[in-house]
C-alpha positions in Angstrom: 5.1 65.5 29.9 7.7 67.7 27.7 6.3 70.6 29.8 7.8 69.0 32.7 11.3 67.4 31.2 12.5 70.8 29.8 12.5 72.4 33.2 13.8 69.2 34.9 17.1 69.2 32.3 17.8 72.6 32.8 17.6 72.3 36.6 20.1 69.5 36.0 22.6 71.9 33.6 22.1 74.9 36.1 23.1 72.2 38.9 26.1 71.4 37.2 24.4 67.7 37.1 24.0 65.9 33.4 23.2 62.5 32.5 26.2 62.0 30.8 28.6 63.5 33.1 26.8 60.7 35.3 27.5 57.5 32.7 31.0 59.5 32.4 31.7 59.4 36.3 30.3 55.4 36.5 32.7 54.5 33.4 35.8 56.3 35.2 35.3 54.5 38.4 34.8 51.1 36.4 37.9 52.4 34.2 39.6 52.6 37.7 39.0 49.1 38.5 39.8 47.5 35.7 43.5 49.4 35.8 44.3 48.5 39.3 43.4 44.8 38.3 45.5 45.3 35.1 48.4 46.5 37.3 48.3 43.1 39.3 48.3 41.2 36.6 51.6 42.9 35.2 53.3 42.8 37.9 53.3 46.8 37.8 55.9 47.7 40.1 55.9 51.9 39.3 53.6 52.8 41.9 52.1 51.5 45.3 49.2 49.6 45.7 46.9 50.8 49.5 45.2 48.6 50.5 42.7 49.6 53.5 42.1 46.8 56.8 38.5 46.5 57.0 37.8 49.6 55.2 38.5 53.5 57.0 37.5 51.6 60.2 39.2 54.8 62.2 36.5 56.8 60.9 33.4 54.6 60.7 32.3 51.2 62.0 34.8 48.1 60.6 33.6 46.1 57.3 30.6 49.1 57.0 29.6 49.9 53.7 30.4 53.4 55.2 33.7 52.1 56.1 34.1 51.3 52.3 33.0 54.2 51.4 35.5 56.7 53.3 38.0 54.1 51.7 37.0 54.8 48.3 36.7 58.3 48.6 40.5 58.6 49.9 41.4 57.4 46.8 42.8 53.6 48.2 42.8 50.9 45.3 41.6 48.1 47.5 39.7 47.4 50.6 40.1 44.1 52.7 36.6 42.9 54.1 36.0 39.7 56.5 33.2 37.3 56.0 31.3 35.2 58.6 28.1 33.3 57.2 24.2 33.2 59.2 22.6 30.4 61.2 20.1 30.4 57.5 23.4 30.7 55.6 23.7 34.7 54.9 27.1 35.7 54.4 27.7 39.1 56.0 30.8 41.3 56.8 32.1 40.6 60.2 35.6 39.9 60.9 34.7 38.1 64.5 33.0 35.0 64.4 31.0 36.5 67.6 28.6 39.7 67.8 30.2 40.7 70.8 33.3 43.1 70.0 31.6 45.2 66.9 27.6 45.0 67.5 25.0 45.5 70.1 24.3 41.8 69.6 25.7 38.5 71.4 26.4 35.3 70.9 28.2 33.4 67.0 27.5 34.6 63.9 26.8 31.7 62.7 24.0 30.7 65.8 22.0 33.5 64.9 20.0 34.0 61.8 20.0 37.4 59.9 16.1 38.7 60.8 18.4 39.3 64.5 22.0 40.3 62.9 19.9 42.9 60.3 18.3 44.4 63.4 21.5 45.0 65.4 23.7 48.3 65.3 27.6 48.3 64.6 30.1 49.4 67.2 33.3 51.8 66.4 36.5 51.1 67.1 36.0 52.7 70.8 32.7 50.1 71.1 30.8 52.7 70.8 26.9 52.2 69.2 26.7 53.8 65.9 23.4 54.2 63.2 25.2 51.8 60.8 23.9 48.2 60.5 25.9 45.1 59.4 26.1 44.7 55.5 25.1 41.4 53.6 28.0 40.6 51.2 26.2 41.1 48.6 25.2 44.5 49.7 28.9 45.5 50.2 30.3 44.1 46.4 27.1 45.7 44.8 28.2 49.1 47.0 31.9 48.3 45.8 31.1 47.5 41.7 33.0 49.4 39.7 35.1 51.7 42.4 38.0 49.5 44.4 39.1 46.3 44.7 37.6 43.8 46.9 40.1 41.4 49.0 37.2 38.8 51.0 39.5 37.6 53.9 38.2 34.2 55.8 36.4 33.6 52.6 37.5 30.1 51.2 35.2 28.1 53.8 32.5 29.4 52.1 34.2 29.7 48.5 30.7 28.2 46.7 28.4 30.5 48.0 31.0 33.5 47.8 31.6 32.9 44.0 27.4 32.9 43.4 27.6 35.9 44.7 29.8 37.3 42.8 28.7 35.9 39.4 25.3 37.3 40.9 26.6 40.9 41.4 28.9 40.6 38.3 32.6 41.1 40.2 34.4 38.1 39.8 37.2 40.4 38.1 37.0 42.5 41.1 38.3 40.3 44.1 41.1 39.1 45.7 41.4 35.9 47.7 43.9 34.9 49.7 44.9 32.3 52.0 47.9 29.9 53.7 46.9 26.3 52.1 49.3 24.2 50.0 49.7 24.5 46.1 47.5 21.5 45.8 44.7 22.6 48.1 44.6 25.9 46.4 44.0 23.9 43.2 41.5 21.8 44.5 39.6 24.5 45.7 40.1 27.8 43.6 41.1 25.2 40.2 38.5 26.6 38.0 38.1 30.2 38.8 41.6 31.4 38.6 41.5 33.1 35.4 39.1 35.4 37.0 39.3 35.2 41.2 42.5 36.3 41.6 44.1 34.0 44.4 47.4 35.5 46.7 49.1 33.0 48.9 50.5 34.4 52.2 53.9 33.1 53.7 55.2 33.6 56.9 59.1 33.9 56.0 59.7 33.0 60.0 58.6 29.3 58.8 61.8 26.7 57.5 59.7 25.6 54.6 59.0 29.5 53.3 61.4 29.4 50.8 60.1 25.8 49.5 56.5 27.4 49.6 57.4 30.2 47.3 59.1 28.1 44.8 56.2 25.9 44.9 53.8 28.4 43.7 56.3 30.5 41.7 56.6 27.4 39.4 52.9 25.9 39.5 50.4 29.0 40.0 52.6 32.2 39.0 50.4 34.0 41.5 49.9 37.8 41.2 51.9 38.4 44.2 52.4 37.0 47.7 51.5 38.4 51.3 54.9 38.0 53.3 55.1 37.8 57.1 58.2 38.7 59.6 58.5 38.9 63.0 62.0 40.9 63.0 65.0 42.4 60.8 66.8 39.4 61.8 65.0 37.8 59.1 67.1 37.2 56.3 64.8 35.8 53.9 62.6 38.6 53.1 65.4 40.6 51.2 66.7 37.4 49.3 62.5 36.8 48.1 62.8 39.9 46.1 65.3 38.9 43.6 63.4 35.5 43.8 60.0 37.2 42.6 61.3 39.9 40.5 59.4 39.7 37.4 57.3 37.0 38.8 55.3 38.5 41.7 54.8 42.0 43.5 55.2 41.5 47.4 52.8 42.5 49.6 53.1 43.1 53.1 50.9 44.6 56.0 51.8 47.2 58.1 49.1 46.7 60.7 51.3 45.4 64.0 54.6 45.0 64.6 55.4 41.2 64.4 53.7 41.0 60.5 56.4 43.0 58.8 59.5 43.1 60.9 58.4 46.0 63.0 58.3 48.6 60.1 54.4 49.0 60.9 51.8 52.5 60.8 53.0 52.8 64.6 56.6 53.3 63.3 55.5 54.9 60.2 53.9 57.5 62.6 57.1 57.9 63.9 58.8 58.2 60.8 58.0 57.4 57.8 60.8 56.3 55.5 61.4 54.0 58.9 58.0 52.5 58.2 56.2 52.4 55.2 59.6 53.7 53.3 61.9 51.1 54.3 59.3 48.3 52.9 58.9 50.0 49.2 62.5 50.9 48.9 64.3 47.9 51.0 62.2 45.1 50.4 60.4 45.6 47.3 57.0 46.0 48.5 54.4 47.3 45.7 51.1 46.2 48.0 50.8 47.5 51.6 47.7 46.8 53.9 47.4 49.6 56.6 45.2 50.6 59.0 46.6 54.3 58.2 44.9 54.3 54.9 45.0 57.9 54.7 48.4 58.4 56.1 50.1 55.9 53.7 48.2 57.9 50.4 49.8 60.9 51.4 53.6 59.5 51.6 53.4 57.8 48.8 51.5 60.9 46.9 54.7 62.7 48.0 57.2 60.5 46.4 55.0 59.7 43.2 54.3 56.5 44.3 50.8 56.9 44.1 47.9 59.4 42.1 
């Protein structure tokens, strides 16, 4: 046996390959992690959090662990992922609640059981079939441990089974959740597993009871930050919220259409830049954005220092 582990470890050396610079590379992606969930909870507001719409779906199928993956490897400090749960109660990654749009399958999610949804291939973004298959959730958090951020979007009907999950694939610390329900319901539902699920509400700012809605959980939850909405500039609100917030909450806002952040969107960022993703960091205050440009946002804010 030492005959055969001698040449094996010096295959590794030659190779470039160790065992430690393995734990060392698993520990710096964990080390990663635990920052970007450190800069939440401070409120960090020196640099920009990315966060990437069903992972690098441009690239690779929606909510795909290979979709993930691409995220991860851009460097992006969290990826958004949409749940749907089986006919035999398997929560998977799907943002539709049919198979129609992103598989070669038909019919609901949740009328189907996941011997059927396992066998089926994903679609790209131009419906094309591709080799990738749909991902368990449990599949895509043990794929994410340790390397990003994890924000479960359509999650909270199926908060039980989602948070056995996670205590199962140890990455309670490593999720977001978000949501539109009052102060109250969020207690009721998320009560106990806030000093570990970190819980965002999102407000539309178009809404006459936004203001009332911030205050509410400014006072009771002192959430981590919130996810504004705005249709257009002639919103007045969303530049009075950041002296509201400041110190309390960063402000997150998504950059995915036009109508969810007063037309400052990737289209316009395409454009120009400081138009789009610029005139939300600098004008009104953002310190999260959610693209669909993943890659395109990393490298403006890389150029102004706003992100490593």
């Amino acid at each position: 046996m030492r005959l055969l582990v001698i040449p094996f470890l010096f295959l590794l050396v030659c190779c470039g390959v160790t065992p430690k610079d393995k734990t060392n590379s698993v520990q710096e992606s964990s080390d990663r992690v635990t920052r970007i969930r450190q800069k939440l909870i401070d409120r960090d507001k020196s640099t920009v959090i990315v966060v990437a719409h069903r992972g690098d779906w441009r690239n690779f199928p929606e909510n795909s662990l290979e979709a993930l993956d691409n995220a991860v490897k851009m460097g992006v400090d969290v990826v958004e992922l949409d749940v749907q749960m089986t006919k035999d109660s398997v929560i998977i990654l799907m943002h539709d609640g049919t198979l129609d749009r992103t598989t070669t399958g038909k019919g609901r999610v949740s009328e189907q059981d996941w011997a059927y949804i396992s066998s089926l291939k994903l679609r790209n973004g131009c419906s094309i079939k591709t080799i990738h298959k749909v991902p368990t959730l449990e599949e895509a958090l043990l794929h994410a441990k340790g390397k990003v951020m994890v924000n479960l979007d359509k999650a909270d009907r199926y908060f039980e089974q989602v948070y056995k999950l996670l205590e199962k694939t140890g990455t309670t610390k490593q999720v977001i959740m978000k949501g539109g329900k009052s102060v109250e319901d969020v207690k009721l539902l998320y009560g106990d597993y806030l000093d570990e699920v970190i819980y965002m509400p999102i407000v539309n700012l178009d809404k006459s009871n936004a203001r009332e809605q911030i205050q509410q959980f400014k006072t009771d939850l002192q959430p981590v930050a919130f996810e504004l909405l705005f249709a257009n500039d002639s919103n007045k609100l969303a530049k009075e919220v950041i002296s509201m917030l400041e110190g309390h909450s960063l402000i997150w806002y998504n950059t995915l259409w036009d109508t969810m952040a007063g037309g400052h969107d990737d289209d316009m960022s395409l454009e120009d830049p400081d138009k789009g993703y610029g005139y939300l960091v600098d004008s009104l205050g953002a310190r999260i954005i959610q693209t669909d440009r993943p890659q395109m946002l990393l490298d403006y804010l890389r150029q102004r220092e706003l992100h490593n």
